[in-house]
N, CA, C and O atoms as a DFTB+ gen file, in Angstrom:
236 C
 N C O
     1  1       1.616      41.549      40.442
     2  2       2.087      42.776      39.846
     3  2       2.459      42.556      38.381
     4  3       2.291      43.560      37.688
     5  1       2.831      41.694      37.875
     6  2       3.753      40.874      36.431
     7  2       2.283      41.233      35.951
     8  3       2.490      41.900      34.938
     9  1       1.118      41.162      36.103
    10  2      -0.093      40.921      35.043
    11  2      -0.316      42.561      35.086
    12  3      -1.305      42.865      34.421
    13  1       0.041      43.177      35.416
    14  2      -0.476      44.577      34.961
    15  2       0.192      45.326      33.888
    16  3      -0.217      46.312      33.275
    17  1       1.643      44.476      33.738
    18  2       2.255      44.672      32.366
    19  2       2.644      43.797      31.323
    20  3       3.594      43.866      30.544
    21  1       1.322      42.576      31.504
    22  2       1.409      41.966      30.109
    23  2       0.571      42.874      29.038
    24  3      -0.626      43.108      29.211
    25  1       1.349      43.391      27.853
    26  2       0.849      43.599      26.651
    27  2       0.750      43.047      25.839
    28  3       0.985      43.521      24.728
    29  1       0.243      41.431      26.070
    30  2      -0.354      40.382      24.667
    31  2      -1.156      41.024      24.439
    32  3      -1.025      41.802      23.494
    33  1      -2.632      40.994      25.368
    34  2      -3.603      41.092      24.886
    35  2      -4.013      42.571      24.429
    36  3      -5.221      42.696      24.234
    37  1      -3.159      43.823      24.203
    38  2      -2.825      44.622      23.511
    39  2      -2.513      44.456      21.645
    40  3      -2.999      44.891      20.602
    41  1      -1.436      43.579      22.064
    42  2      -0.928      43.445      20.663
    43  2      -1.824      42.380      19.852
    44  3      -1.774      42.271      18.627
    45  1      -2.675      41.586      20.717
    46  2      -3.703      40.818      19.933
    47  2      -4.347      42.234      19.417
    48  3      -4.102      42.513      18.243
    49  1      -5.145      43.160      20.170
    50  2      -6.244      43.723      19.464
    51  2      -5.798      44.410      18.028
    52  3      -6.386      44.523      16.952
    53  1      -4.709      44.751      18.420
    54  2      -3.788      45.746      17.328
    55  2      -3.906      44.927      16.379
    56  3      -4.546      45.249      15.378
    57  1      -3.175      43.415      16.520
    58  2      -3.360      42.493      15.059
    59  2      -4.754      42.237      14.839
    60  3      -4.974      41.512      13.869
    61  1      -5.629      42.589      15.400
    62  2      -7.295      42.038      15.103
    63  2      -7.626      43.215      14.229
    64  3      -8.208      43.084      13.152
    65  1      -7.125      44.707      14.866
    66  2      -7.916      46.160      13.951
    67  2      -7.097      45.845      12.761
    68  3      -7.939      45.972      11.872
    69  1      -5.662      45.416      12.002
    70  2      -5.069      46.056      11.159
    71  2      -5.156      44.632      10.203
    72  3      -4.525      44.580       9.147
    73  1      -5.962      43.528      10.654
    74  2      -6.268      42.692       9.867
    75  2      -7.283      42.344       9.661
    76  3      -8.300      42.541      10.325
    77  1      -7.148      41.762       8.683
    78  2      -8.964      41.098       7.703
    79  2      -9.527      40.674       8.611
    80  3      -8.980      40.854       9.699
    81  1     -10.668      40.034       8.591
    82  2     -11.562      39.391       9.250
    83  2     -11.869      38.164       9.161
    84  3     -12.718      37.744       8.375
    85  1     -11.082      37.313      10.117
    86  2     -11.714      35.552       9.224
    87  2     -12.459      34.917      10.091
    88  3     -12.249      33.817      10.601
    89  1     -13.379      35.670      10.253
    90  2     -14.354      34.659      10.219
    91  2     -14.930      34.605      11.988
    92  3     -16.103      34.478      12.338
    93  1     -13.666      34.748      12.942
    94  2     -13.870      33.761      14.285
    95  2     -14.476      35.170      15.226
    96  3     -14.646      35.124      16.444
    97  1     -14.645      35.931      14.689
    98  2     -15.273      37.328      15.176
    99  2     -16.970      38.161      15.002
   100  3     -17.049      38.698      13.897
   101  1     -17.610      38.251      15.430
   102  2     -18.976      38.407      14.953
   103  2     -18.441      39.678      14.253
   104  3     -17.537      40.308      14.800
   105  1     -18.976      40.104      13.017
   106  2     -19.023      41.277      12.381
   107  2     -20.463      42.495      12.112
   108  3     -21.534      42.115      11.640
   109  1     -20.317      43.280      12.331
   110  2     -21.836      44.344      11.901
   111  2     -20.890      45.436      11.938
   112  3     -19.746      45.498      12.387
   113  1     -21.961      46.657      11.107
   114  2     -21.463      48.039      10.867
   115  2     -20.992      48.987      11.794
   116  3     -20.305      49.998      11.642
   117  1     -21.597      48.358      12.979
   118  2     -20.797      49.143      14.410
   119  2     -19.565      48.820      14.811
   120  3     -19.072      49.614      15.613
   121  1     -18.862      47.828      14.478
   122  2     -17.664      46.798      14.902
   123  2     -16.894      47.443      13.499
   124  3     -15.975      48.231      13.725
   125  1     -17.139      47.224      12.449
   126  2     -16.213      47.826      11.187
   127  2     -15.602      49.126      11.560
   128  3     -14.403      49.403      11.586
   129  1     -16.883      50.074      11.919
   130  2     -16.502      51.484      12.252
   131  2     -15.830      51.852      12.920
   132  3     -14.826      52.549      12.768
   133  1     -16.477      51.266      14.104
   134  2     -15.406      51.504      15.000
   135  2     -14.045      50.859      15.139
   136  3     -13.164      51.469      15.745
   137  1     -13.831      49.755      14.657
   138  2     -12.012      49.145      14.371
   139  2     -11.592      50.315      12.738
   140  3     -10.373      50.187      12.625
   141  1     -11.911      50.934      11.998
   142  2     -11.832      51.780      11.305
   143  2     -11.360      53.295      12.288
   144  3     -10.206      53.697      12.438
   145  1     -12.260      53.748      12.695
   146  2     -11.701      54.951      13.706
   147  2     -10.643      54.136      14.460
   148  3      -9.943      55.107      14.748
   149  1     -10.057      53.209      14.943
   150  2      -8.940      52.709      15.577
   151  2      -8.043      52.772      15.102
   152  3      -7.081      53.396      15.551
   153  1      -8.059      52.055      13.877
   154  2      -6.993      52.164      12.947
   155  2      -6.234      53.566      12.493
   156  3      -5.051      53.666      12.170
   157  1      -7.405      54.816      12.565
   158  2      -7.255      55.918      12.123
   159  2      -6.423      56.709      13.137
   160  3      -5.558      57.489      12.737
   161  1      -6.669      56.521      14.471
   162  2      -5.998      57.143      14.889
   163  2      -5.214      56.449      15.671
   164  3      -4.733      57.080      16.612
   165  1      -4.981      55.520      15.589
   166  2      -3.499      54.345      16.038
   167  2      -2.705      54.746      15.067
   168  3      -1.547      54.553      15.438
   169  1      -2.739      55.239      13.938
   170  2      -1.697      55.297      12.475
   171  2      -1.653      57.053      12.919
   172  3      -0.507      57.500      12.875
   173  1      -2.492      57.847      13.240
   174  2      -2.488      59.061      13.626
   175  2      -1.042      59.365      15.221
   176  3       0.014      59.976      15.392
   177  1      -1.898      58.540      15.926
   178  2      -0.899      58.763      17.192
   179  2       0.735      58.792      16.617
   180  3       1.599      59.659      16.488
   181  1       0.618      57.278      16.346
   182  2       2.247      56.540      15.826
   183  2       2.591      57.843      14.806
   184  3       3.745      58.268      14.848
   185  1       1.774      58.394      14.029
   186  2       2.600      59.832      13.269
   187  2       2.986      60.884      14.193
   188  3       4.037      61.405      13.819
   189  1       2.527      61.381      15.251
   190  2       3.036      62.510      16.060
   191  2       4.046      61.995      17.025
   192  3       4.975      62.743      17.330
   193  1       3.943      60.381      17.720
   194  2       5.079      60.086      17.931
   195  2       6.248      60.486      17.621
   196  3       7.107      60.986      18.347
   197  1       6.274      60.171      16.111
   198  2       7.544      59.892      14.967
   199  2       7.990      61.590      15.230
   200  3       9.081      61.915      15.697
   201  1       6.807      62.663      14.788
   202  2       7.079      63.824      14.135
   203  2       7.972      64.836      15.520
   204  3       8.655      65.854      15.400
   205  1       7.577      63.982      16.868
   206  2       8.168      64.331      18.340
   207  2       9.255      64.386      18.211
   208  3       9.974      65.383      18.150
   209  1       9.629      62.820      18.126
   210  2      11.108      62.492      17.980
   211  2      11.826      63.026      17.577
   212  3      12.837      63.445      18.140
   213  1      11.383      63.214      16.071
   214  2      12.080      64.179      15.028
   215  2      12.376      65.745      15.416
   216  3      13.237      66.412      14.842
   217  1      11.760      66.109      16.193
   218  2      12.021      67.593      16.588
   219  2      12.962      67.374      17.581
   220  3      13.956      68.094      17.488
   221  1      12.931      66.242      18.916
   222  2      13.530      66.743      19.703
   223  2      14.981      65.897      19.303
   224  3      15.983      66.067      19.997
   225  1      14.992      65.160      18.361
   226  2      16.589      65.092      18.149
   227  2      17.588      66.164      17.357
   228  3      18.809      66.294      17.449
   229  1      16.507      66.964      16.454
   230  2      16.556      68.010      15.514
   231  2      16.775      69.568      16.368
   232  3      17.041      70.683      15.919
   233  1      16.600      69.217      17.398
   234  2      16.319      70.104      18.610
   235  2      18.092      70.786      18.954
   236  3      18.283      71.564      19.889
């Protein structure tokens, strides 16, 4: 049951989309793009999070 809520290998991918690329990863224009749309709306989500919060403490 303990392995259905490890979030390493979560927080690896997160540090893989929001960082450079060195090297130990194959790269092409399909892999950019798409860790690009990730990024976009991982920074998207985490904003309506925030803008939630803000209402319902404002609430």
């Amino acid at each position: 049951m303990k392995r259905y809520f490890e979030l390493g290998e979560v927080f690896r991918y997160f540090g893989r989309v929001f960082r450079k690329n060195d090297g130990s990863y194959p790269t092409s224009f399909n892999l950019k793009t798409m860790h690009w749309i990730n990024r976009i709306s991982i920074l998207l989500f985490l904003f309506c999070v925030i803008v939630m919060i803000i209402r319902a403490i404002l609430r």
